[in-house]
N, C-alpha and C positions, 0 to 999 in steps of 0.2 A: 828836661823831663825824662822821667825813667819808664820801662814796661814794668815794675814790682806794681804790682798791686798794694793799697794803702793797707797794713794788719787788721787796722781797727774796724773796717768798713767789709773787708774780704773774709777775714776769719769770724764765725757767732763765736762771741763769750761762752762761758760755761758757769762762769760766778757770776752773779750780780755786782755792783761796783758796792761799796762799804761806805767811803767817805760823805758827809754831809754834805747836802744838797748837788749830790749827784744827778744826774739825768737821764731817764732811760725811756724809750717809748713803746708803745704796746697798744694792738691795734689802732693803730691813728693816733692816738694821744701821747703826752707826756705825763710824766711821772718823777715828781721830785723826790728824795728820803730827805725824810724828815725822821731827826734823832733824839728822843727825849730822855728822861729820867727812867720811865721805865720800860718803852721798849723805841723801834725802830719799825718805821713805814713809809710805805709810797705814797703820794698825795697827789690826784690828779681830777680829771675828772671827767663823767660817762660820757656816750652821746648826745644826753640832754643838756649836758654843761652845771649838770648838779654836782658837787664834792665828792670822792671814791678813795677809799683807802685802802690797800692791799697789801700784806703781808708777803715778803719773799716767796713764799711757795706758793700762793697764788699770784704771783707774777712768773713765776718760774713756767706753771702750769699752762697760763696763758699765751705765755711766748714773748720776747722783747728782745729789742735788738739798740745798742748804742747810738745810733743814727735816724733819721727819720725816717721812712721809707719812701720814697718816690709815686 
């Protein structure tokens, strides 16, 4: 076991991940991309556990981080 701290958990992103059904969380939840024909979105869903879809910049806006948070 090493002192480095893990990159991915230590350092915040600054992009969002690209690749299909990525994963990314934002307050409490996750967030899948979903890629279609004509555009690209996150698919998660609220506190009431109903459907939410969010565009990069409002994920961006929100805040999200690779990991879950503790």
């Amino acid at each position: 076991m090493t002192d480095e701290a893990d990159p991915e958990t230590s350092a915040k992103p600054h992009k969002l991940p690209t690749a299909p059904c990525s994963v990314v969380w934002s307050r409490g939840h996750a967030y899948v991309l979903e890629t279609g024909l004509a555009r690209s979105r996150w698919v998660g869903c609220d506190d009431r556990g109903r459907p939410q879809e969010l565009t990069n910049a409002e994920l961006q806006s929100r805040g999200w981080t690779l990991t879950r948070a503790s």
